[in-house]
BAVOLUM-802357 format. One record per residue (C-alpha): residue in one letter; z, x, y. Coordinates in Angstrom, 1 decimal, padded with zeros to 4 digits, always signed. Example, Ala and Ser with C-alpha at 12.3 -4.5 7.8 and 13.67 -1.06 7.14 Angstrom:
<nodes>
{node a {+007.8 +012.3 -004.5}}
{node s {+007.1 +013.7 -001.1}}
</nodes>
This chain:
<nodes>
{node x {+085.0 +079.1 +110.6}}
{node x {+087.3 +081.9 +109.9}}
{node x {+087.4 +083.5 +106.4}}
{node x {+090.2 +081.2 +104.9}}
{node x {+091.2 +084.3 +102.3}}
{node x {+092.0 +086.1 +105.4}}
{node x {+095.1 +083.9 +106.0}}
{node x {+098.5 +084.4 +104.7}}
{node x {+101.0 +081.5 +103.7}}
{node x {+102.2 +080.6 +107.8}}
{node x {+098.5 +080.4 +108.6}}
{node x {+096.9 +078.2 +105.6}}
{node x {+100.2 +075.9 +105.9}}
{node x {+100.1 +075.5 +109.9}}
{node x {+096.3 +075.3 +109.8}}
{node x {+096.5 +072.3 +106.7}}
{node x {+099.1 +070.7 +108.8}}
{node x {+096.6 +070.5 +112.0}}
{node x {+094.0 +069.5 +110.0}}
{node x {+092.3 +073.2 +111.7}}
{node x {+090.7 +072.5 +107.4}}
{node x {+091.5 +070.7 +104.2}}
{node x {+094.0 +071.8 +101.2}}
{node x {+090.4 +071.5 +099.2}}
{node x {+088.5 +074.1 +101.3}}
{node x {+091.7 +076.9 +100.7}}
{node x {+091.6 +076.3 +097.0}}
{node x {+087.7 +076.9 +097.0}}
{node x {+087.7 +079.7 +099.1}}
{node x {+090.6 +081.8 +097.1}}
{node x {+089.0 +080.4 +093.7}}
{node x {+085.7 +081.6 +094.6}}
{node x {+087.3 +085.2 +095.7}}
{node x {+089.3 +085.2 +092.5}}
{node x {+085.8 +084.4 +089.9}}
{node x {+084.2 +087.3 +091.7}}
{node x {+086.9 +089.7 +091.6}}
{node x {+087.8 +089.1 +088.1}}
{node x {+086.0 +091.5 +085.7}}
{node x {+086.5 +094.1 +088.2}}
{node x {+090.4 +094.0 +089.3}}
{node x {+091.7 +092.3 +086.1}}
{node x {+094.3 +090.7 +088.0}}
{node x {+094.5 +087.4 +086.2}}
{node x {+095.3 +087.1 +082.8}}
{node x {+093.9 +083.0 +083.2}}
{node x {+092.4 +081.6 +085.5}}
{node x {+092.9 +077.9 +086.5}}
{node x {+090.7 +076.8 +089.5}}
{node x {+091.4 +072.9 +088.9}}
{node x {+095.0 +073.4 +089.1}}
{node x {+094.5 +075.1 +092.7}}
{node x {+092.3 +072.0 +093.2}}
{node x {+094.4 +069.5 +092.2}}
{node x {+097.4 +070.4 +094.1}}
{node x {+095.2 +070.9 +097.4}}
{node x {+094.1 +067.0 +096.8}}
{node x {+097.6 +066.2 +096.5}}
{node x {+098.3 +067.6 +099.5}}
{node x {+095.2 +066.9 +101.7}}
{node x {+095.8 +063.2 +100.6}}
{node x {+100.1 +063.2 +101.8}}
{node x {+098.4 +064.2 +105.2}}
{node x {+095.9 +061.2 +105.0}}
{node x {+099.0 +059.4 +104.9}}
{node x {+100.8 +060.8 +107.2}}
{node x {+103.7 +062.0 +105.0}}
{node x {+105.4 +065.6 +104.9}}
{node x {+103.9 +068.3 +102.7}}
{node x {+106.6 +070.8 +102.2}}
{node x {+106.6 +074.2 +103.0}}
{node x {+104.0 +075.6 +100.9}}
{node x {+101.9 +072.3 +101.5}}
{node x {+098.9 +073.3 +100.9}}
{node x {+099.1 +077.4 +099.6}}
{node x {+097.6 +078.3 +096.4}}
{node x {+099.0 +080.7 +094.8}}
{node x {+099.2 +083.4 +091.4}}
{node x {+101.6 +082.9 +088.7}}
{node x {+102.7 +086.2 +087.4}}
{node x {+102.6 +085.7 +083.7}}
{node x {+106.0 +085.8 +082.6}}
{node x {+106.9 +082.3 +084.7}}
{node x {+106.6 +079.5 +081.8}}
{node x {+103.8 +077.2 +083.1}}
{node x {+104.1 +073.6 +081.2}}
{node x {+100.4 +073.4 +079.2}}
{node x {+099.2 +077.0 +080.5}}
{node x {+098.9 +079.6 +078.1}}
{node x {+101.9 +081.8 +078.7}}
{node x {+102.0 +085.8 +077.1}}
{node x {+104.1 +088.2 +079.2}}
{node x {+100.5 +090.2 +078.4}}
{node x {+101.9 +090.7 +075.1}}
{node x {+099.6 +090.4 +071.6}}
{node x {+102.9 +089.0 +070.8}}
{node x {+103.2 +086.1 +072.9}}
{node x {+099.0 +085.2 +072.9}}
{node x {+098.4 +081.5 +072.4}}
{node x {+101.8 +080.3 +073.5}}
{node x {+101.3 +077.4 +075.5}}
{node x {+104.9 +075.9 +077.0}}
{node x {+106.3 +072.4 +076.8}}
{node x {+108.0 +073.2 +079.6}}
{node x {+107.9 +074.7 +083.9}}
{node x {+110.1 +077.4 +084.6}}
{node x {+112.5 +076.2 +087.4}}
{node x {+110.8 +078.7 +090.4}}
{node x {+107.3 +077.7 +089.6}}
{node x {+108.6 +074.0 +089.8}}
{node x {+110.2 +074.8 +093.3}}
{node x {+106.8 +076.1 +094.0}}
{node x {+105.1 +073.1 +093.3}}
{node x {+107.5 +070.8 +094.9}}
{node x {+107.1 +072.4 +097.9}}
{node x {+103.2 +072.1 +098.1}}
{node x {+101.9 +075.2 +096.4}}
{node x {+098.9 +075.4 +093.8}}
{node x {+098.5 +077.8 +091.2}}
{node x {+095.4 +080.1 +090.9}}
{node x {+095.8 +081.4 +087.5}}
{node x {+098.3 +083.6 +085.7}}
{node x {+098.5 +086.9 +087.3}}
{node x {+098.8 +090.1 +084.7}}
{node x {+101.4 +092.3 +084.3}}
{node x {+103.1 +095.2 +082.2}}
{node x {+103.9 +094.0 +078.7}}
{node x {+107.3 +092.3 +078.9}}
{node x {+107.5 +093.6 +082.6}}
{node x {+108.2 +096.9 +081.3}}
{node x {+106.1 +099.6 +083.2}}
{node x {+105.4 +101.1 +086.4}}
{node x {+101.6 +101.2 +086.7}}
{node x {+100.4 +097.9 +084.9}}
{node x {+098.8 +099.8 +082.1}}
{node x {+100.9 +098.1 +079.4}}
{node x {+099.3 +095.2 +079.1}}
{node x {+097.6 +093.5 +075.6}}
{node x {+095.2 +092.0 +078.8}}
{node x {+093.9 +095.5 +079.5}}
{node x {+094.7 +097.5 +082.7}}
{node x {+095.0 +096.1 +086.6}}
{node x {+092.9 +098.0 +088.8}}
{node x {+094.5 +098.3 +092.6}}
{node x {+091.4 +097.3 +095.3}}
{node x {+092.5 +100.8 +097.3}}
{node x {+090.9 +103.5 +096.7}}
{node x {+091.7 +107.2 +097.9}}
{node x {+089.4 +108.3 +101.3}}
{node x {+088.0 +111.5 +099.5}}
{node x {+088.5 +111.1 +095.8}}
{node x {+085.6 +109.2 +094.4}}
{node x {+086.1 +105.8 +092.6}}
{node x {+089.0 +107.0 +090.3}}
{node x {+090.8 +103.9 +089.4}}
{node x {+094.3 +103.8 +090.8}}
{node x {+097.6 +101.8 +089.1}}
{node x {+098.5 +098.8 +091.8}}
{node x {+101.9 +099.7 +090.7}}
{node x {+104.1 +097.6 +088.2}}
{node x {+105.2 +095.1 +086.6}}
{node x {+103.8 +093.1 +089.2}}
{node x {+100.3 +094.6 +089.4}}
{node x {+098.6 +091.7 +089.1}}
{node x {+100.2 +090.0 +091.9}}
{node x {+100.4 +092.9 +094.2}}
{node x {+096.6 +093.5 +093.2}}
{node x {+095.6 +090.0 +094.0}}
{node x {+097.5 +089.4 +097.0}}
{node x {+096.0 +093.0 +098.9}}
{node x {+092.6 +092.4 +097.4}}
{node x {+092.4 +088.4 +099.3}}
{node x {+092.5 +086.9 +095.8}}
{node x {+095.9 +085.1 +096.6}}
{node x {+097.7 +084.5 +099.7}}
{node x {+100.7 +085.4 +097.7}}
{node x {+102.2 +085.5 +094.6}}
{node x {+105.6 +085.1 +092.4}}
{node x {+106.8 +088.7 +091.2}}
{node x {+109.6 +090.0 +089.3}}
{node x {+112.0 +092.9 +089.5}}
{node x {+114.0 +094.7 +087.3}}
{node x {+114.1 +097.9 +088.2}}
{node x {+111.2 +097.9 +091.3}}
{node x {+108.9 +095.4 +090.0}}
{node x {+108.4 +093.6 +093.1}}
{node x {+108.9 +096.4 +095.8}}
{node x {+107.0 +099.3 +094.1}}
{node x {+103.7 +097.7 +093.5}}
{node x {+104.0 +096.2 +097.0}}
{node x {+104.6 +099.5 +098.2}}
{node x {+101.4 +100.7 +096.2}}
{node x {+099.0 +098.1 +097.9}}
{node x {+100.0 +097.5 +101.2}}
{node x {+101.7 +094.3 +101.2}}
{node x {+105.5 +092.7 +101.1}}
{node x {+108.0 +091.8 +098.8}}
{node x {+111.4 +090.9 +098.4}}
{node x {+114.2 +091.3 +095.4}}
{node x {+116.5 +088.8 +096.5}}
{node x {+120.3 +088.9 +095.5}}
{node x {+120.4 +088.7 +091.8}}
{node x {+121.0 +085.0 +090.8}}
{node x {+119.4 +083.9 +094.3}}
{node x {+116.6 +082.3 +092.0}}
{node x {+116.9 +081.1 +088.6}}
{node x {+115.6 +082.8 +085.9}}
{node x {+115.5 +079.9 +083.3}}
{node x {+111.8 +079.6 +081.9}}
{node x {+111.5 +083.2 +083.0}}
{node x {+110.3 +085.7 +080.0}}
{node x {+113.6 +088.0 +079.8}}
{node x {+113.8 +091.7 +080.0}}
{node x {+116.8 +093.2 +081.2}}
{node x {+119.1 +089.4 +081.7}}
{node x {+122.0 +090.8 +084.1}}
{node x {+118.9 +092.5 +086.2}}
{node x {+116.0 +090.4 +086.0}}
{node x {+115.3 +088.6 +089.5}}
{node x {+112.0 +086.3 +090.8}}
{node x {+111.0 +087.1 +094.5}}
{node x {+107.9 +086.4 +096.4}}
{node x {+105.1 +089.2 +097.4}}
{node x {+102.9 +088.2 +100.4}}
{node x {+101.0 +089.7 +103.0}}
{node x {+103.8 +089.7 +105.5}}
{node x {+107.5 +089.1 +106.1}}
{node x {+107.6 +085.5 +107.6}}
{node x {+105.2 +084.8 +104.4}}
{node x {+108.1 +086.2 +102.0}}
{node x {+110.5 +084.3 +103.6}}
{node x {+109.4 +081.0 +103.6}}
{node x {+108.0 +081.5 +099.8}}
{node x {+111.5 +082.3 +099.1}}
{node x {+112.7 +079.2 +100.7}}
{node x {+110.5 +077.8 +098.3}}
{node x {+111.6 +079.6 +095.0}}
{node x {+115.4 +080.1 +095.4}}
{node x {+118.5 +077.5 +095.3}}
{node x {+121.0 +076.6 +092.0}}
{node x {+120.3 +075.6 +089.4}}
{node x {+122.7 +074.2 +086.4}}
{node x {+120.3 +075.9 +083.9}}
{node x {+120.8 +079.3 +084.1}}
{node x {+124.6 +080.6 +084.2}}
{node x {+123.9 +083.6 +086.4}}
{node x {+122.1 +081.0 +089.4}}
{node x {+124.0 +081.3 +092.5}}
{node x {+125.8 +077.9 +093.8}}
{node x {+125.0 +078.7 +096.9}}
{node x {+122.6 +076.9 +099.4}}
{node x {+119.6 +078.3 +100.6}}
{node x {+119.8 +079.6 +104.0}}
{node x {+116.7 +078.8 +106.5}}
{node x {+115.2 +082.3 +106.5}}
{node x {+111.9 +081.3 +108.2}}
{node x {+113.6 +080.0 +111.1}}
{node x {+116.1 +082.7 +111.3}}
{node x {+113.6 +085.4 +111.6}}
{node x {+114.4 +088.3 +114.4}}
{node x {+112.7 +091.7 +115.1}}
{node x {+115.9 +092.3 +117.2}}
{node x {+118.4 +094.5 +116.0}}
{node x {+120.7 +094.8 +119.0}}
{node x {+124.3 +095.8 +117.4}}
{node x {+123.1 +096.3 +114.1}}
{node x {+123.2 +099.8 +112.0}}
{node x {+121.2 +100.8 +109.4}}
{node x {+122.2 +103.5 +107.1}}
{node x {+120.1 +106.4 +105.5}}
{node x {+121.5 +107.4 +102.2}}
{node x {+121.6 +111.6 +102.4}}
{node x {+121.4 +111.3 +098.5}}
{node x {+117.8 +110.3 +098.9}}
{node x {+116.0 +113.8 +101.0}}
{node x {+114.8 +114.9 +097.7}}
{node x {+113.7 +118.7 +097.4}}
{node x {+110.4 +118.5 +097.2}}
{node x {+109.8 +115.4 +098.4}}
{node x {+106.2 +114.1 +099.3}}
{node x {+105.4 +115.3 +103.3}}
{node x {+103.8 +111.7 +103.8}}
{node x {+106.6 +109.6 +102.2}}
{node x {+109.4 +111.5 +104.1}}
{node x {+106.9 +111.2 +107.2}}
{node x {+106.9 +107.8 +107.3}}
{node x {+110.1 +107.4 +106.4}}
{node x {+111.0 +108.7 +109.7}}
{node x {+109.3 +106.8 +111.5}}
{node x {+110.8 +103.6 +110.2}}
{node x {+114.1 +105.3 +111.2}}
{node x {+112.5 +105.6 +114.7}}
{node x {+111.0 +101.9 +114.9}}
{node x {+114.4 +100.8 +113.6}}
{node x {+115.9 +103.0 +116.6}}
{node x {+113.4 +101.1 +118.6}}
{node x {+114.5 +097.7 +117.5}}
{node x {+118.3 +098.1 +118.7}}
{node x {+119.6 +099.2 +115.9}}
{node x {+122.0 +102.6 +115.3}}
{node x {+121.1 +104.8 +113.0}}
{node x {+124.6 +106.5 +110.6}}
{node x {+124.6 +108.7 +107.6}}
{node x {+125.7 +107.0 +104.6}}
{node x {+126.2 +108.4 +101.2}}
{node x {+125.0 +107.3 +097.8}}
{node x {+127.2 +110.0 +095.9}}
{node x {+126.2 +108.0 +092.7}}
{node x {+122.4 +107.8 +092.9}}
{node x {+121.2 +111.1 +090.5}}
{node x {+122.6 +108.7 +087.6}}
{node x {+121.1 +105.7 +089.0}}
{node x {+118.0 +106.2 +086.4}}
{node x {+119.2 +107.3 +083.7}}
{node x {+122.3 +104.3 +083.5}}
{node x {+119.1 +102.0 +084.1}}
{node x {+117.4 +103.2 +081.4}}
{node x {+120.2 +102.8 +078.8}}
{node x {+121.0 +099.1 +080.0}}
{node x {+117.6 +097.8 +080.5}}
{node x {+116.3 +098.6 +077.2}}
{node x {+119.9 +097.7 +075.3}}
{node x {+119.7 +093.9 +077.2}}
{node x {+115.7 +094.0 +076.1}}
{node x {+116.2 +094.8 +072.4}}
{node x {+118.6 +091.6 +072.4}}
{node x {+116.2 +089.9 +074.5}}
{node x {+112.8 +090.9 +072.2}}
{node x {+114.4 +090.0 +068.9}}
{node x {+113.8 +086.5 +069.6}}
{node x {+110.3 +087.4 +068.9}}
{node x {+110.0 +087.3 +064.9}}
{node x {+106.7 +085.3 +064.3}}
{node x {+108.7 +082.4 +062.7}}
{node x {+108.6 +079.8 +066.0}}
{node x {+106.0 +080.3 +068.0}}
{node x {+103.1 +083.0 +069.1}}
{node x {+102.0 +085.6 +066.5}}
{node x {+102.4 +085.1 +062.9}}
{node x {+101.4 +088.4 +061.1}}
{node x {+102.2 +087.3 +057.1}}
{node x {+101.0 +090.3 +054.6}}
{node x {+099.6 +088.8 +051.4}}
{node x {+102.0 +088.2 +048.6}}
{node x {+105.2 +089.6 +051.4}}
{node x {+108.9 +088.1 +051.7}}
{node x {+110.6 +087.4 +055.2}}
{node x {+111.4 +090.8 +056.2}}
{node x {+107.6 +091.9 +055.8}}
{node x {+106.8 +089.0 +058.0}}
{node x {+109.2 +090.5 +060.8}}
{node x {+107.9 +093.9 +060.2}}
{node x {+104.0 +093.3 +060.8}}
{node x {+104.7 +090.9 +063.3}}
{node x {+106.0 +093.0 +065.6}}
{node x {+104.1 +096.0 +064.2}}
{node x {+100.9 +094.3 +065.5}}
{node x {+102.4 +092.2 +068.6}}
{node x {+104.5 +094.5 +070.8}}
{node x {+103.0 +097.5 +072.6}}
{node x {+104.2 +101.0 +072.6}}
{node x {+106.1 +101.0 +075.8}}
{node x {+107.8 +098.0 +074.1}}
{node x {+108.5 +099.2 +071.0}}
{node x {+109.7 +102.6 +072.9}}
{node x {+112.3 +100.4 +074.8}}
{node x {+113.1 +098.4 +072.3}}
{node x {+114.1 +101.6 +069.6}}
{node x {+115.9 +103.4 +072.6}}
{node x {+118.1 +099.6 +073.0}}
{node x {+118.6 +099.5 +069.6}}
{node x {+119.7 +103.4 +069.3}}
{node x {+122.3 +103.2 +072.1}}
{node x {+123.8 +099.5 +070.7}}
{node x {+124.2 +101.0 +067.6}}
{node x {+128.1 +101.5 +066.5}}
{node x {+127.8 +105.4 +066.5}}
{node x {+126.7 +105.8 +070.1}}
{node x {+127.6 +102.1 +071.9}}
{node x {+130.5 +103.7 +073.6}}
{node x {+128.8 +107.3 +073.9}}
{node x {+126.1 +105.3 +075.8}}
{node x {+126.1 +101.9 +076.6}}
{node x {+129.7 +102.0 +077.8}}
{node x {+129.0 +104.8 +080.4}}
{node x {+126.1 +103.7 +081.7}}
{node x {+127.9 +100.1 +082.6}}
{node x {+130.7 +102.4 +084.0}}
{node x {+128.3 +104.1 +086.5}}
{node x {+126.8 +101.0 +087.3}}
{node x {+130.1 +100.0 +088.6}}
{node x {+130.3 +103.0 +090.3}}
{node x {+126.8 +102.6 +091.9}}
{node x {+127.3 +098.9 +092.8}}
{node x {+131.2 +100.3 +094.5}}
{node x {+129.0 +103.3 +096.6}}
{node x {+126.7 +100.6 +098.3}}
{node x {+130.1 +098.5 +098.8}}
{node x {+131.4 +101.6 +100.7}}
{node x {+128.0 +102.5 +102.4}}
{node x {+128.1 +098.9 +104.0}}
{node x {+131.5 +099.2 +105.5}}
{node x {+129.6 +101.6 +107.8}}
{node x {+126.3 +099.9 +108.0}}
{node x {+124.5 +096.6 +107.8}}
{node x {+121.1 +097.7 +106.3}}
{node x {+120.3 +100.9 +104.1}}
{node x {+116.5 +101.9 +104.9}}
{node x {+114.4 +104.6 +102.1}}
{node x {+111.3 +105.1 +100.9}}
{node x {+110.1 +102.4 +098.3}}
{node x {+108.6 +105.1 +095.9}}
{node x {+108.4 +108.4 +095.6}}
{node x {+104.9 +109.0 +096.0}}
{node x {+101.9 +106.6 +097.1}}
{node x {+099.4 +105.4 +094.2}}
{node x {+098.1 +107.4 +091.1}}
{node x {+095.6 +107.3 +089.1}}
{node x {+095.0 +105.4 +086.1}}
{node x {+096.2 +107.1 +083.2}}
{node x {+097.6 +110.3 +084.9}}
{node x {+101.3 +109.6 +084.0}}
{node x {+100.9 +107.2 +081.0}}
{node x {+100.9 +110.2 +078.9}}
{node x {+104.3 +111.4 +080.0}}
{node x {+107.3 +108.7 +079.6}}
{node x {+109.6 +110.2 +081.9}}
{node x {+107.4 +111.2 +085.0}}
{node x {+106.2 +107.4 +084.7}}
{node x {+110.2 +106.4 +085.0}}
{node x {+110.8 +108.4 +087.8}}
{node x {+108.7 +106.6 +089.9}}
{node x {+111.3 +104.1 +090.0}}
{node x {+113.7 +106.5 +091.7}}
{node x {+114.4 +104.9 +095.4}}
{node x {+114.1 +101.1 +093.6}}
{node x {+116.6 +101.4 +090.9}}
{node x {+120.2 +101.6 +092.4}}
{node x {+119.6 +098.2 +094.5}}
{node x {+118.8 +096.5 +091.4}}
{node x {+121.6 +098.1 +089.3}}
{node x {+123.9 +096.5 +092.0}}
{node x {+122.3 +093.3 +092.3}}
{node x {+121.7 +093.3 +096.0}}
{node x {+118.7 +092.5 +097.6}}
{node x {+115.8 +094.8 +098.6}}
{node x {+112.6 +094.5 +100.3}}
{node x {+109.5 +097.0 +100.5}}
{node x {+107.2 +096.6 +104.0}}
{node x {+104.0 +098.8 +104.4}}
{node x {+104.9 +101.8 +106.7}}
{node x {+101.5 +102.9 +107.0}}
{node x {+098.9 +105.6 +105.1}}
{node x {+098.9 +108.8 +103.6}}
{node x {+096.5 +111.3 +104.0}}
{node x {+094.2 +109.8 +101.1}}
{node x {+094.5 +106.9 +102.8}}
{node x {+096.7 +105.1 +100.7}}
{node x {+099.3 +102.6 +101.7}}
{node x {+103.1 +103.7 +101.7}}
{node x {+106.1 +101.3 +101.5}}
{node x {+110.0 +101.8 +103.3}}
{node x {+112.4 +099.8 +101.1}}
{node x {+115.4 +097.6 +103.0}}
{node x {+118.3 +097.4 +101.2}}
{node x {+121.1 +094.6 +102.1}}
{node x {+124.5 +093.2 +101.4}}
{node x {+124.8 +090.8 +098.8}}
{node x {+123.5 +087.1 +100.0}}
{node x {+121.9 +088.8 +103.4}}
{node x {+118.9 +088.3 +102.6}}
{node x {+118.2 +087.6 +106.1}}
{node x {+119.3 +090.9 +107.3}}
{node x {+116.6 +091.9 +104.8}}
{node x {+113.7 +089.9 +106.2}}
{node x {+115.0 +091.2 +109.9}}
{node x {+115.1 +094.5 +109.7}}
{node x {+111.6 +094.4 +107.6}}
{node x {+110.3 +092.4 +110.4}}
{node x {+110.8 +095.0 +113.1}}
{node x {+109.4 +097.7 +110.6}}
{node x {+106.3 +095.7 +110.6}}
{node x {+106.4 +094.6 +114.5}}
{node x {+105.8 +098.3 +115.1}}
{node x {+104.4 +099.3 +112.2}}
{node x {+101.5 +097.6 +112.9}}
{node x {+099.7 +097.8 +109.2}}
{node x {+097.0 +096.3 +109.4}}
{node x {+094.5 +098.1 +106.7}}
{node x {+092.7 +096.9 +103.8}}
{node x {+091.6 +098.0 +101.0}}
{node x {+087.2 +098.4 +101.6}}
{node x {+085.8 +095.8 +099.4}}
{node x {+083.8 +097.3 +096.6}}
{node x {+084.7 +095.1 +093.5}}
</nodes>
């Protein structure tokens, strides 16, 4: 019998379907891969193999009966851990949060389970989703499966805040995952391990029972292997809901069936605003030849420009951590998770040490620079502007598409680094986010494909960047990046 953790989402669903194996014999296979993998990868912040195992009986008995098992009948899957899970422990990988155990299913991960899916465990993250390298979390760091050709063992960052998903999807823990994005938190740690994701339109899934960061930026997409697996998990996740005021009332198109590597009358813009000086030889490498296999596809290739993009990150970092001060001050010890109450101390004390002890220092740097540019001295000075050239970013992709139907870049600046060697330096950790933020400033949805390997042997990602609601122009143009692409590395098992 084939490996079963070899299979993405199509494969495990068609194959259940068949009866080619049982729901039962998927759950075990991916549980056993994620029990083995676990000290080594951190990747999961809990596990739960009878959850997996329950929904696969579930689903092996609808096909006894003949009934329909949805379209993730059968698929287990990881729960990044800012998804409320009802009766799963629940933490954002904050000290914070630790204990917190939900009343409650966050809409997505209900649309998950409605539609067949299990879930493997709760994947780990950056605390509160804010980072770049998963080395934020209370849970301890995520350690990406790849490894560079000629550099020893150093342990490399499987990107963020979705490192644990990106980490157990490349590494065969999960077929796929749920991921997050803010400012890249989806497409840059698929970028760093060799697999797909997609941001979809902001509002395209609901956020409610979704730890908040950044509310008018935080979106829920799917990572997976490939693109047909993306788009029919996102089938699965998206659609209105009355819950959350920023849900789009829109219905969910059939993106699975509308899959096409053909681009025939289609043009796909490159933003000149991107050819950095000194940009990395293998990023701008490959990014030419996704403009080639685009070429290849049918498409026409224009210039386009992004006049707006140099203030792309630093607007982003003024509104993310002013909507995630708001967001984090919900967090005071007095409802639920951590309770830090100093002997013989009033109310304010009991804020103070709470927060002292529960939130991390990327946190607590986000949340002071939120604070600073809310404050009634510098709201306007700050605040203010940066939602001005957000505008002004979101109007440059408006003119952009009158000339094309898909923008095509690099997904991140470079390929993975190393553990700790940008942890120490704030600023070179937020420019990773470079190529990601502008799509997520405007709220339009972007997708990172593998493109191939540096020289280290390291897997770099081309980012597709769409009109608002084409989400299917998205998958499309992704698809023929990965017809010819071909990417079909792995990272060498040594965990």
């Amino acid at each position: 019998m084939t490996d079963l953790t070899e299979l993405g989402v199509a494969a495990i669903r068609d194959g259940i379907a068949k009866g080619d194996f049982t729901a039962v014999e998927v759950a075990e296979a991916f549980n056993a891969n994620v029990a083995a993998a676990q000290e080594a990868l951190n990747a999961f912040i809990v596990v739960t193999p009878e959850k997996a195992l329950e929904a696969a009986k579930a689903t092996d008995a609808k096909r006894a009966k003949g009934e329909a098992l949805g379209i993730m009948g059968g698929v287990p899957i990881g729960m990044k851990d800012l998804f409320a899970t009802k009766g799963v422990q629940t933490t954002a990988a904050s000290h914070i949060l630790e204990g917190f155990t939900p009343e409650y299913e966050s809409t997505v991960s209900q649309k998950l389970w409605d539609a067949g899916a299990g879930m493997l465990g709760k994947l780990n993250l950056d605390q509160f989703a804010m980072g770049s390298s998963n080395e934020t979390s209370y849970f301890g760091n995520v350690i990406s499966p790849w490894r560079r050709k000629d550099g020893g063992n150093a342990a490399l960052a499987p990107g963020g805040s979705s490192g644990g998903s990106s980490t157990a999807v490349s590494a065969r823990l999960a077929p796929a995952a749920t991921g997050t994005d803010t400012g890249g938190s989806i497409r840059q740690p698929a970028a760093f391990t060799g697999i797909s994701g997609i941001k979809p339109t902001y509002g395209r899934c609901s956020r409610w029972g979704i730890v908040a960061f950044a509310s008018s930026l935080d979106q829920a997409g799917p990572m997976a292997r490939d693109v047909r697996d993306c788009a029919i998990m996102l089938e699965a996740m998206a659609g209105f809901d009355p819950k959350d005021s920023t849900s789009l009332d829109m219905p969910v198109p059939a993106w699975e069936a509308g899959l096409s590597g053909d681009l025939k009358g289609k043009k796909v813009g490159i933003p000149r605003e991107y050819r950095m000086d000194g940009m990395d030889a293998d990023v701008a490498a490959s990014w030419d030849a996704g403009i080639a296999w685009l070429k290849d596809a049918g498409a026409e290739i224009v210039d386009v420009s992004l006049p707006h993009t140099k203030y792309a990150l630093p607007a982003y970092y003024i509104i993310a951590p002013a909507e995630a001060s708001s967001n984090l001050a919900r967090y005071d010890g007095v409802r639920y998770g951590l309770r830090d109450l100093p002997e013989g101390s009033g109310l304010q004390d009991m804020y103070a040490a709470t927060r002292a002890a529960g939130f991390g220092a990327e946190v607590k740097r986000r949340i002071l620079i939120g604070t600073y540019v809310l404050s009634a001295g510098f709201y306007d000075a700050y605040y203010t502007q940066a939602q001005k050239v957000r505008t002004l970013i979101a109007q440059d992709f408006k003119n952009a598409f009158t000339l094309c139907d898909v923008i095509l870049a690099p997904t991140a600046p470079t390929a993975a680094f190393g553990l700790g060697e940008k942890s120490d330096d704030p600023l070179a950790m937020y420019l990773n986010d470079v190529f990601a933020v502008p799509a997520s400033l405007a709220g339009l949805p972007a997708m990172s494909v593998p493109a191939g390997l540096n020289r280290e042997g390291l897997p770099l990602g081309l980012q597709i960047v769409g009109k608002q609601f084409d989400e299917q122009g998205v998958l499309n143009a992704g698809l023929a990046i990965e017809q010819r692409a071909a990417f079909s590395a792995k990272p060498e098992k040594w965990w």
